[in-house]
N, C-alpha and C positions, 0 to 999 in steps of 0.2 A: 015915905021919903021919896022924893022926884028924884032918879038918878040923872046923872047928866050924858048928854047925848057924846059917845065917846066912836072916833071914825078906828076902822079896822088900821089903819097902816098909824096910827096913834098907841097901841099896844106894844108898847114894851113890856115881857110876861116876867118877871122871874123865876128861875129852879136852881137848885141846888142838890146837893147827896141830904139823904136824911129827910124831907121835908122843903124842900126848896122853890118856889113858885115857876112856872114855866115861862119863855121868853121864845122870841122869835114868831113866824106868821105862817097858818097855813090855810088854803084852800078849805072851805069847809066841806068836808065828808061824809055831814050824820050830826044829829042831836045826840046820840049815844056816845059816853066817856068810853075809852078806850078799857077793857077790862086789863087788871092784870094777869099777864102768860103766866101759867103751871112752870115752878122750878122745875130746869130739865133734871129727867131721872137719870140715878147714877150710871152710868158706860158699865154692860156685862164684864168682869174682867175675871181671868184666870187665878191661879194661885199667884200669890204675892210673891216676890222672891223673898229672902230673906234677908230681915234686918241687920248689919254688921255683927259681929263677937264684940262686945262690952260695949260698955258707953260711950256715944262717939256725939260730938257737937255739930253739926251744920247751919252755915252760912247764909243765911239766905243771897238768893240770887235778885235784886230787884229789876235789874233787864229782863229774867223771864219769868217773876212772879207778878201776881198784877192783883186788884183790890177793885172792884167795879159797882160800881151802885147803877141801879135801874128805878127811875121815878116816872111817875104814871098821871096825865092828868087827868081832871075830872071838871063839873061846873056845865050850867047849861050850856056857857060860849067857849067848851072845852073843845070845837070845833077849827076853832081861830089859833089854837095853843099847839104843841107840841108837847110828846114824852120827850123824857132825855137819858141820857146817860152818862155820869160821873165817874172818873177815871183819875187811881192815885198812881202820881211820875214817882214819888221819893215812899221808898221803903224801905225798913230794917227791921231786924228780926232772927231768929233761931230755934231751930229743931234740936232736941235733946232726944237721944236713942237709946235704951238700956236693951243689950238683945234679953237679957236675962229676965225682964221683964217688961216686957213690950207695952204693956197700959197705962204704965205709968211715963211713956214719952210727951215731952214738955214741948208743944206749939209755942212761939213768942213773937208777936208780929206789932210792929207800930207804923202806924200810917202817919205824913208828916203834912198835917192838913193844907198848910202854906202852898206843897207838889200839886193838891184837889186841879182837874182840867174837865171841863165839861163840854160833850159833845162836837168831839173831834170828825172828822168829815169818815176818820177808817172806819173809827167804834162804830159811830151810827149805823155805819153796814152795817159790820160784824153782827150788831146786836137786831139786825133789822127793822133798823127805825126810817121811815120815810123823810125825804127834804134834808137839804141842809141848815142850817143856820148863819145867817151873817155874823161875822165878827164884833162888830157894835152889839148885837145880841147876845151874844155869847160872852162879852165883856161885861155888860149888863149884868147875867146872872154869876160872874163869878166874883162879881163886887158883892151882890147880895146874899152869895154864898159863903164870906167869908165876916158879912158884917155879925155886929152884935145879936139881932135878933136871930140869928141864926147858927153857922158854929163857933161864931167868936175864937177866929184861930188865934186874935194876938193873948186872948189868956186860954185859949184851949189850945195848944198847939200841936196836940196829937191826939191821936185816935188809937186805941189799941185791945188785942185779943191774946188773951193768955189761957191757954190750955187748963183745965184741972184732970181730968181722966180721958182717958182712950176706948169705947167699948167697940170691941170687933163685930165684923159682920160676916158674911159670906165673898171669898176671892180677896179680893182689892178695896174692899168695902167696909166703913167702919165710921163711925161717930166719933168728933173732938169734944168733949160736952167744957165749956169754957166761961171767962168774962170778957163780955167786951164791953168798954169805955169810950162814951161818946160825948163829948161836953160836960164832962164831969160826971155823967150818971154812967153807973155799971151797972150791969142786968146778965144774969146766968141764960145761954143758950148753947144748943146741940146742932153742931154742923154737920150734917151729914157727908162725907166723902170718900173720893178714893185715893188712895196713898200707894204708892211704890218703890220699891227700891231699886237701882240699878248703878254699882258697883260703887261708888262713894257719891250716889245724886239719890236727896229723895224727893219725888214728886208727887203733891198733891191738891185735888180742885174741889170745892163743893160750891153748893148755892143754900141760900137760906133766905123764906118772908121776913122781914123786920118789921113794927112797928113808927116810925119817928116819934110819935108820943109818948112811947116808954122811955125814948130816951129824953125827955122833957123839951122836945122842937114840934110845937104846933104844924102844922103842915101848909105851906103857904095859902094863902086864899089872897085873891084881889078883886075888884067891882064887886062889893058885896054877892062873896062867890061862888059868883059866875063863871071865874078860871079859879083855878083851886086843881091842889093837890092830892091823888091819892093817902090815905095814913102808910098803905101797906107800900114799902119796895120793896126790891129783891136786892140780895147784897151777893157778889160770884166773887168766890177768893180761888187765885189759883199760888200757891207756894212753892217754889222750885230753890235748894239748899243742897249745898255740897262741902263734903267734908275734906280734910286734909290729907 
């Protein structure tokens, strides 16, 4: 098949969370796709304080709890593309605490796909991604992010992780082993994180690889691809809940 001869500032890419194609332009750096970073390891931390006396509900906070996706590109003209990162505005959710029996504490977190924003000028720092993106770019992949071939927010309109058990680890440190629900497919995973208490707030972050394919989202590809999408992101939840 004779491809057609396509000019660099003609690239509109798209990405999205999950699988989503890249957009925007960069300076090319390398034939080689960007590998994906090692989830950071969990922060040393001390003994945990203690969880409240009896069963207590908390709130999530979604000002300070946040839901991050990181997508990776790939593809020989993965030179021309950008990673990105995906970032959920609208959260709700609750921590359920029994001191009496700590492993059995209930996670419940829903992300409100509609909130999804990708590739904000702070995040990209934060997450240290090189270059900005224009706005017309970034427009681009948050229409492609929401359409049908991908998470279909107006029939999928949420995203969500529900706790089944708690296994403890050493300090601060302990696994939510859970479901989480992406486009109608649920798939059992173990988040590893740190959790703490601190007088009626409890706070906790992990990271975890995902797949996009288990949850039945092909991973974008464009120009017979040549820009394409890593399968594997990284998904960083931090949950911050306070009780009454």
């Amino acid at each position: 098949m004779r491809l057609p001869v396509i000019s660099p500032s003609s690239l509109v890419l798209a990405v999205a969370v999950l699988g989503f194609g890249g957009a925007g332009l960069a300076q090319p750096a390398g034939d080689a796709p960007a590998p994906v970073p090692p989830v950071p390891a969990a922060a040393q931390g001390g003994e945990p304080e203690a969880a409240p006396n009896g069963q207590r509900t908390f709130t999530l906070d979604a000002k300070k709890s946040s839901f991050v996706v990181q997508v990776f590109k790939a593809g020989a003209a993965s030179a021309l593309a950008h990673d990105h990162v995906v970032n959920a505005t609208s959260l709700t959710g609750t921590v359920v605490v029994d001191s009496s029996s700590p492993s059995t504490a209930v996670v419940d977190v829903t992300v409100h796909t509609k909130g999804l924003v990708n590739d904000e000028p702070a995040l990209r720092k934060r997450y240290g991604l090189d270059g900005e993106i224009n706005e017309k770019d970034r427009a681009a992949i948050l229409d492609n992010m929401r359409n049908e071939a991908q998470l279909d927010i107006k029939k999928f309109p949420t995203i969500r992780f529900v706790s089944t058990s708690v296994v403890p680890g050493a300090g601060t440190a302990m696994t939510l082993k859970g479901r989480l629900t992406i486009k109608g497919v649920t798939r059992d995973i173990a988040l590893p994180c740190e959790v703490s208490f601190a007088g009626s707030t409890v706070d906790g972050k992990g990271s975890i690889r995902l797949k996009t394919s288990d949850f039945g989202i092909e991973p974008y590809s464009a120009f017979l691809g040549a820009v394409r999408n890593q399968d594997e992101i990284v998904l960083h939840v931090r949950f911050v809940a306070a009780a009454p």
